[in-house]
C-alpha positions as CSV (number, residue, x, y, z in Angstrom):
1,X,105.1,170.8,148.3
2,X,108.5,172.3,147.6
3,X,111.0,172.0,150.2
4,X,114.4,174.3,151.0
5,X,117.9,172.1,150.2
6,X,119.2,172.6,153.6
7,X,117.7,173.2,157.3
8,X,119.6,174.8,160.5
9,X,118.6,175.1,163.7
10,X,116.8,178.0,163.9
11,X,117.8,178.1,167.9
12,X,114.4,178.6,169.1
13,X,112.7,175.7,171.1
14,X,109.0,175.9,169.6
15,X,109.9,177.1,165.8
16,X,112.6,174.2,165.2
17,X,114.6,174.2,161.8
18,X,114.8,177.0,159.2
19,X,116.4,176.8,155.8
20,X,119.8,177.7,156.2
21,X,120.4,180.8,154.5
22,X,117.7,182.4,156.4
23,X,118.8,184.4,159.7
24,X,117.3,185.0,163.4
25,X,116.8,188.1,164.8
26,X,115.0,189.9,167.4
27,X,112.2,192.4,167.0
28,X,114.3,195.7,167.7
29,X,116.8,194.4,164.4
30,X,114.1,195.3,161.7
31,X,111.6,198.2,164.3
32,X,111.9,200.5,166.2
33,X,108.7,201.9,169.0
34,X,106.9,204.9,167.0
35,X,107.4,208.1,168.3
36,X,104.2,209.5,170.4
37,X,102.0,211.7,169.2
38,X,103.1,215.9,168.8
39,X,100.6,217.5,166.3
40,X,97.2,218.3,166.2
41,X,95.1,215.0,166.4
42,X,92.3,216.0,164.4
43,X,95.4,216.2,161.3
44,X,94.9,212.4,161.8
45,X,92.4,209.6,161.2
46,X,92.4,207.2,164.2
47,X,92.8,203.9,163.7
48,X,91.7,200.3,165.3
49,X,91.8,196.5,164.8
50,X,89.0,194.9,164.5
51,X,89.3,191.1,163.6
52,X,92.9,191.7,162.2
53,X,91.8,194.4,160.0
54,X,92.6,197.8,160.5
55,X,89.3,200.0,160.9
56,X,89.1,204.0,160.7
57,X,87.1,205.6,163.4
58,X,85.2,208.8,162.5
59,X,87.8,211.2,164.4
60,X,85.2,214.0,165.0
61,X,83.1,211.3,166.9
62,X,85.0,210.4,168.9
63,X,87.2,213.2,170.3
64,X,84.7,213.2,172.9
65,X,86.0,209.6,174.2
66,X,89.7,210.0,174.1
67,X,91.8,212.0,177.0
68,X,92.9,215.2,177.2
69,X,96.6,214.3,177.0
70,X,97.7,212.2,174.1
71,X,101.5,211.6,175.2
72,X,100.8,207.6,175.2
73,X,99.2,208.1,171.6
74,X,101.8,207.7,168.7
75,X,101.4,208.2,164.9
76,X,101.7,205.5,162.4
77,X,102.2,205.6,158.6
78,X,101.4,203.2,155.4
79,X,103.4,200.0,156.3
80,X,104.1,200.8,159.5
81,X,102.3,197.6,161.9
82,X,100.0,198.0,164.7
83,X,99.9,195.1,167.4
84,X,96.6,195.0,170.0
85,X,98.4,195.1,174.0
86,X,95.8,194.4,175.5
87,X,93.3,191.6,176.1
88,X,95.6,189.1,175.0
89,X,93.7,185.9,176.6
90,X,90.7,186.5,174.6
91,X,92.5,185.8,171.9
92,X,92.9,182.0,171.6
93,X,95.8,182.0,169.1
94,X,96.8,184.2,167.1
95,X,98.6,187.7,167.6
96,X,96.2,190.7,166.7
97,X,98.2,192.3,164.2
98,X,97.3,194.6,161.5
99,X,99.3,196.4,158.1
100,X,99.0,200.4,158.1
101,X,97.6,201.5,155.0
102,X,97.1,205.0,155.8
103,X,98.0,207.2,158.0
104,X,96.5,207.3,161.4
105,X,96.8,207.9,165.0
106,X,96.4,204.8,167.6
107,X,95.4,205.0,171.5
108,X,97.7,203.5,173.8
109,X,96.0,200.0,174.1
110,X,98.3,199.1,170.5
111,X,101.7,199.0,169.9
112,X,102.9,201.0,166.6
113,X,105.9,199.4,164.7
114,X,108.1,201.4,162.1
115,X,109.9,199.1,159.8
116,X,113.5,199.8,158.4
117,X,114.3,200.1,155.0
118,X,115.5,196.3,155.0
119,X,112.7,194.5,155.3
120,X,109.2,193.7,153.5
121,X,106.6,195.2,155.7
122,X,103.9,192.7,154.0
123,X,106.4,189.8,154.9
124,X,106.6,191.1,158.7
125,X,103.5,191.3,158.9
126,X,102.5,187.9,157.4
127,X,105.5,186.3,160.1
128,X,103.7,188.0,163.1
129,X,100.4,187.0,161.9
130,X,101.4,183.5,162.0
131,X,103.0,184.0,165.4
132,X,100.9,181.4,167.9
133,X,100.8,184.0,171.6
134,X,101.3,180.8,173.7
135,X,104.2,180.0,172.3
136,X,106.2,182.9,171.6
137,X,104.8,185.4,174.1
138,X,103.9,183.3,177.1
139,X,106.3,180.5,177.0
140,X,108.8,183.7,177.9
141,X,107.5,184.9,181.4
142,X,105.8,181.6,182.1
143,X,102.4,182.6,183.1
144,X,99.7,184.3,181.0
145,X,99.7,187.9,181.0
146,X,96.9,190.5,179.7
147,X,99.2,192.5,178.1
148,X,102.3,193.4,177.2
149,X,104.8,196.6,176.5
150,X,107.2,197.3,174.0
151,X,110.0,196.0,176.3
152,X,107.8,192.6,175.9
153,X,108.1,192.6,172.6
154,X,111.8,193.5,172.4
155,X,112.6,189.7,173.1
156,X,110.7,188.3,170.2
157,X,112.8,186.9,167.5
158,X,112.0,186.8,163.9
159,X,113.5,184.6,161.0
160,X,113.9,186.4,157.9
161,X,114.9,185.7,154.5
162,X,116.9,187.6,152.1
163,X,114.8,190.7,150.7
164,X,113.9,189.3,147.6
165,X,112.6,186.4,149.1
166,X,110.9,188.6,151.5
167,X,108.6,190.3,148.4
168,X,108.3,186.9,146.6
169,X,106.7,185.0,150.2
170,X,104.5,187.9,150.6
171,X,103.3,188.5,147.1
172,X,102.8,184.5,146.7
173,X,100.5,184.7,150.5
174,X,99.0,187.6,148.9
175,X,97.3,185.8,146.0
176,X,96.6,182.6,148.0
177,X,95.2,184.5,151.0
178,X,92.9,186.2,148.6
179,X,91.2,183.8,147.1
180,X,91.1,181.8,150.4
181,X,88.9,184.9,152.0
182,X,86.7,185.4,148.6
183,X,86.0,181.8,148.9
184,X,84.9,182.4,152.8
185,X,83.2,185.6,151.8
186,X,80.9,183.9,149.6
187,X,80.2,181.3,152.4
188,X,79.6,183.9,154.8
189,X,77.1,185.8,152.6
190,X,75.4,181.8,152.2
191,X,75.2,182.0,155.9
192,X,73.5,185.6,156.3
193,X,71.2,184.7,153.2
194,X,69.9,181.7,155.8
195,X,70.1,183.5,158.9
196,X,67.7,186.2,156.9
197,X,65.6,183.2,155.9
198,X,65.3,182.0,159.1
199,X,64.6,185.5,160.8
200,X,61.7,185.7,158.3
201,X,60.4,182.3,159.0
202,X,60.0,183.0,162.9
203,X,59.0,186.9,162.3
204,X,55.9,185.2,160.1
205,X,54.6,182.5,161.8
206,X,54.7,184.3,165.1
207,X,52.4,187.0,164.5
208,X,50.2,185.5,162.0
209,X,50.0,181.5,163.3
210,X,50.0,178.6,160.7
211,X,47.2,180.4,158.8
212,X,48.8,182.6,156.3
213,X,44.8,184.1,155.7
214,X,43.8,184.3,159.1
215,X,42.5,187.9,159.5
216,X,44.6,190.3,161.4
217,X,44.3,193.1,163.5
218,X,46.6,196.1,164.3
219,X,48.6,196.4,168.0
220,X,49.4,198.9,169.9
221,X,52.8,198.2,169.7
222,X,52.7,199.7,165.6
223,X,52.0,196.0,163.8
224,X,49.5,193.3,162.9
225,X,48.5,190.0,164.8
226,X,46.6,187.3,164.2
227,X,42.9,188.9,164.7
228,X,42.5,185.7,167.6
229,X,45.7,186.5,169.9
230,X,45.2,187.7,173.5
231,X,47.7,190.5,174.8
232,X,49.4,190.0,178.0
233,X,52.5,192.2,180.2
234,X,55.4,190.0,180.6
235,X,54.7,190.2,184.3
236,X,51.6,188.8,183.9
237,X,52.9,185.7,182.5
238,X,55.7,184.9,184.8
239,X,58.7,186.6,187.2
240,X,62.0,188.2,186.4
241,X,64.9,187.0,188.7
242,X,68.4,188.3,188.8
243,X,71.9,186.4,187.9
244,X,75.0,185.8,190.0
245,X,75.9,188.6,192.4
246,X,79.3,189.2,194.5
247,X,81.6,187.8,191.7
248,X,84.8,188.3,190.8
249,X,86.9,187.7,187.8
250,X,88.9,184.8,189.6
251,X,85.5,183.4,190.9
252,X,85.1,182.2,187.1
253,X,86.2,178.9,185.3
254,X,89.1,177.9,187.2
255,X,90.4,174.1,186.2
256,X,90.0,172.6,189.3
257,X,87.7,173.9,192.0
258,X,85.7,171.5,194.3
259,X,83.0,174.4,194.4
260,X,82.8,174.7,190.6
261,X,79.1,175.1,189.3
262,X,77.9,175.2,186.0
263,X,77.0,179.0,185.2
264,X,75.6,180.3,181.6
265,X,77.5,182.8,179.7
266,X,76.6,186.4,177.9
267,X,77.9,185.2,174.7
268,X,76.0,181.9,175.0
269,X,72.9,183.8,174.9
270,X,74.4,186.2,172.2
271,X,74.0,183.4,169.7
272,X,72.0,181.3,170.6
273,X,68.1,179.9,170.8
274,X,68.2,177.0,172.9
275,X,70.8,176.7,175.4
276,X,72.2,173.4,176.1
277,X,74.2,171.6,178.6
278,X,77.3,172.7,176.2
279,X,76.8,175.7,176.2
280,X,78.1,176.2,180.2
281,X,81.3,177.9,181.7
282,X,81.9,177.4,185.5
283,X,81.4,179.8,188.6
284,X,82.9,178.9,192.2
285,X,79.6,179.1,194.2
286,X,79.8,178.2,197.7
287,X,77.4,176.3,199.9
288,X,76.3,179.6,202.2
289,X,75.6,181.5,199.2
290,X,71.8,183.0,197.8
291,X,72.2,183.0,194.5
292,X,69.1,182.2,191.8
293,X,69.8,179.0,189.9
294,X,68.3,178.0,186.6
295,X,65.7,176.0,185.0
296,X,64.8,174.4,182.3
297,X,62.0,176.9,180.4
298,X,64.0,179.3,182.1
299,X,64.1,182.7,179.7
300,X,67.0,184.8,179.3
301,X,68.1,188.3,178.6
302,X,71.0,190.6,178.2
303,X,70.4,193.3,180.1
304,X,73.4,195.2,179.3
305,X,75.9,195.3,176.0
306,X,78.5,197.0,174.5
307,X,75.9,197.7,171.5
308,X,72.4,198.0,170.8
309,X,72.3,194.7,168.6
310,X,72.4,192.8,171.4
311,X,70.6,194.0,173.6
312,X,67.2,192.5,174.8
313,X,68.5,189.4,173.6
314,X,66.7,186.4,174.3
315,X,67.7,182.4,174.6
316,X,65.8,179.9,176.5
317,X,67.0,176.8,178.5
318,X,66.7,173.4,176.7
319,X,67.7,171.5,179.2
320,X,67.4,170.2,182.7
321,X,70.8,171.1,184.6
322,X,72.3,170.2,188.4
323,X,72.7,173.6,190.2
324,X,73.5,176.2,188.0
325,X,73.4,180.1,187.5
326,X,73.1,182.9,185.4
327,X,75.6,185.7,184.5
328,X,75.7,188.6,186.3
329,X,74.7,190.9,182.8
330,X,71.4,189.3,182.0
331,X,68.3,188.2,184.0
332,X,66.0,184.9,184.0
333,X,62.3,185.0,183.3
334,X,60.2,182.1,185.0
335,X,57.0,181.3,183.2
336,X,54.2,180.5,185.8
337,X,51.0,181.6,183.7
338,X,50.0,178.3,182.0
339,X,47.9,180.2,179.2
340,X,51.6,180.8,177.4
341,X,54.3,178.1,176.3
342,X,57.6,179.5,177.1
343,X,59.6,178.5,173.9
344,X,56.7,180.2,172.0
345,X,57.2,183.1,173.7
346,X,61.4,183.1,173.7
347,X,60.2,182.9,169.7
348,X,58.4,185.7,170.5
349,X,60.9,187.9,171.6
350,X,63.2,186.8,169.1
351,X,61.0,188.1,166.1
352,X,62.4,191.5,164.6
353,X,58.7,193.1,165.5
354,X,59.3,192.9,169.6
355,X,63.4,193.1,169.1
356,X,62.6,196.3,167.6
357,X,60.2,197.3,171.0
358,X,62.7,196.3,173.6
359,X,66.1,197.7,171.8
360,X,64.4,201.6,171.9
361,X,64.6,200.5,175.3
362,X,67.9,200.4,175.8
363,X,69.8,203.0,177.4
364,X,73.4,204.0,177.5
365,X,76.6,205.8,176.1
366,X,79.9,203.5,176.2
367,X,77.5,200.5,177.3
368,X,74.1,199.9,177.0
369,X,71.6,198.8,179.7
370,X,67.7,197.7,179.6
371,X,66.1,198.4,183.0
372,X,64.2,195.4,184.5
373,X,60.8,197.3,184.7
374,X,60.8,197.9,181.1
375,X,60.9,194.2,180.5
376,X,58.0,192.9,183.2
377,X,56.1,195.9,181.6
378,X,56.8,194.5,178.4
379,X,53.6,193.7,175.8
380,X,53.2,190.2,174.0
381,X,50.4,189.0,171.8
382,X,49.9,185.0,172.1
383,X,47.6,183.1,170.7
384,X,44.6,182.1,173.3
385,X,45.1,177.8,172.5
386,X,48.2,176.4,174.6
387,X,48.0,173.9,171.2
388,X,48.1,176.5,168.7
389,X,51.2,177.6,170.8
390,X,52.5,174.3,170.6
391,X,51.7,173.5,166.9
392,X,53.6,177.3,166.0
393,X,56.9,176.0,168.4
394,X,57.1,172.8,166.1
395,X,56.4,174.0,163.2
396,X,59.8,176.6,163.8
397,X,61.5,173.8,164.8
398,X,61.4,172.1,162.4
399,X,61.9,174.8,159.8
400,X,65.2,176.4,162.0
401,X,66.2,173.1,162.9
402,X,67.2,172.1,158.7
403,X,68.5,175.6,158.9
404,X,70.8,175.6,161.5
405,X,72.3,172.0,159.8
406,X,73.1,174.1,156.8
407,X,74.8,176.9,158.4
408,X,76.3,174.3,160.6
409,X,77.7,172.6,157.5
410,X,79.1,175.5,155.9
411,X,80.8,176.9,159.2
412,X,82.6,173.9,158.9
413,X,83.9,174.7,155.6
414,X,84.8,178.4,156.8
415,X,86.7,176.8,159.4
416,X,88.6,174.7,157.3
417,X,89.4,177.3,155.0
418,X,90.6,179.4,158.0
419,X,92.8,176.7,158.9
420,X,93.8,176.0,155.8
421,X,95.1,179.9,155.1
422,X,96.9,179.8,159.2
423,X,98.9,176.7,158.0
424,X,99.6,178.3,154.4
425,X,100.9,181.6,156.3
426,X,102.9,179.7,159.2
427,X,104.8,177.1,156.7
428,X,105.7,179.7,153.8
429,X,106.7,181.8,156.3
430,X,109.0,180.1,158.8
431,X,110.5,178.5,155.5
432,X,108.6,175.0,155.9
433,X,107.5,175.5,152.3
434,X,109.8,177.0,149.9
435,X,107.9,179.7,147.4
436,X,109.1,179.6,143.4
437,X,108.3,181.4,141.2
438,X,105.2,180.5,138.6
């Protein structure tokens, strides 16, 4: 690792030293606010982030969503940056922040930045990329906010190079960044080659049993069963009960709360098939209140979502927890029919063949919903042995369970290799690690 000669103080608390020919300015030095928006909008594509990356919406799609007035939309160019406002505590670390390639229109929920002519727009963007929110942003105003305005970001100061040095840093992040991500992108397509695997493993073995020649026989739900299942209505199996109730935002995981109770979260059922003791956030729940709690064998869905992969969802409870509850968004099935095994049927549910039956179900513009009849009326074919059942819920175990370890294994590696290309960014950038030339 090459080092600079000499270090100043860069005369910001959390950033530290800088080399010394670099300078320290604020925001408004190198940007100025993009104008709003006074043409025709459909002239423009519109444009969003999406996991740092700047997306293009279908404009003629989505006209129908955006206001009448567009005076708080403004116009942005190729190297211009676009920084998300809002939402600003779902993102642990870093600032959303995202190059221009094209030009574009963007809503009022981002911040448009036009560089001058004196700066490298990749370098820029590369600096505010590495920017960590709680320390720049937050450490300001001394609380957390949601979001900020352009006055905010006024205040923000920047340490810049020379301009040559500028194009050098950002063409050497360029290349190392890029063979960073191909290296995660071939790890990610590992992970969806297992996930696929392990969707087909479940979608089998679920309809058909451990007897891949067993005989099968046609459903009225448009696919084949083993010949030897029995069909029951969800209904007829067990009860739907509702989640929390009443709650507000503040109501959830506060630090320190004497009526603090353990509560399972959307996303937890999102992406997951057994949910565990870890997988918890807290609710404040006091003593007076009526509010369903959970059990273990306990099935859950997601009732509503923002799109129709998710919805339908299932996870079920692996473990036996002190009082806890269930998010307001999703509802919990309680088996008490003792002719089904309830992890066979959350492996049921889980199988593209019923996913398929309960997401036509779904409902919705902007957010999608699944009514609670649709799912006690819901259609399952199980086999008529509580061993068979059994046998089939080990037998995926198993199988999913050497899976998961893999995927596990090689999350770890994207992880590190995200790390790894945050730390590369932050140190070239705030001069920690000087950049020569090959």
């Amino acid at each position: 690792m090459i080092t600079y000669e000499n270090y100043k103080k860069s005369g910001i608390e959390w950033l530290g030293d800088i080399p010394s020919n670099w300078k320290t300015i604020r925001t408004t030095d190198v940007s100025i606010s993009n104008k709003s928006l006074n043409r025709n909008l459909l002239e423009n594509n519109l444009l969003s982030l999406s996991y740092g990356k700047i997306i293009r919406k279908d404009i003629n799609t989505a006209v129908g969503l955006l206001p009448a007035s567009f005076e708080n939309y403004q116009i942005v160019e190729k190297g211009d940056i676009i920084l998300r406002l809002t939402d600003l505590q779902n993102d642990k670390k870093s600032l959303r922040v995202g190059l221009v390639e094209e030009k574009g229109i963007i809503t009022s929920a981002y911040l448009g930045l036009k560089l001058n002519s004196n700066v490298n727009s990749k370098f820029i963007f590369y600096l505010l990329y590495s920017y960590d929110i709680n320390k720049v942003f937050y450490s300001q105003g001394g609380s957390m906010r949601q979001s900020m305005k352009f006055d905010d970001f006024k205040s923000i100061y920047l340490v810049i190079p020379d301009e040559h040095s500028q194009k050098q840093i950002a063409t050497y992040l360029d290349n190392k960044t890029e063979a960073i991500d191909k290296k995660i992108d071939l790890l990610s397509k590992k992970i969806n080659y297992y996930k696929e695997y392990c969707k087909s493993i479940i979608n089998e073995t679920v309809c058909k049993g451990l007897d891949k020649n067993v005989k099968l026989k046609e459903t009225e739900l448009g696919f084949k069963v083993n010949s030897n299942y029995n069909n029951y209505r969800l209904k007829d199996l067990g009860k739907l009960y509702s989640g929390l109730s009443g709650k507000a935002g503040d109501d959830f995981n506060q630090d320190i709360n004497i009526n603090n109770k353990g509560f399972i979260p959307f996303t937890n059922i999102a992406n997951n098939i057994y949910l565990k003791k870890d997988h918890l956030g807290t609710v404040v729940v006091y003593e007076n209140e009526k509010q369903n709690k959970v059990k273990k064998g306990d099935i859950f869905f997601l009732m509503s979502s923002e799109g129709y992969e998710d919805i339908g969802k299932s996870a079920i409870l692996d473990d036996e927890l002190e009082e806890t509850y269930l998010n307001s968004f999703c509802k919990g099935f309680r088996m008490i029919n003792k002719k089904a095994n309830p992890y066979f049927l959350n492996y049921i549910l889980l199988s593209d063949n019923y996913r398929k039956q309960l997401t036509v179900e779904g409902k919705g513009f902007t957010r999608i919903n699944l009514k609670m009849e649709k799912v006690n009326d819901f259609v399952v074919y199980i086999p008529k042995s509580i061993q068979e059942q059994n046998n089939i819920v080990e037998y995926i175990d198993t199988k999913t369970q050497t899976i998961d370890k893999i995927i596990k294994n090689i999350n770890s590696q994207i992880t590190i290799l995200k790390q790894l290309r945050k730390t590369l960014i932050n140190d070239v950038v705030t001069g920690k690690i000087k950049v020569t030339q090959d």
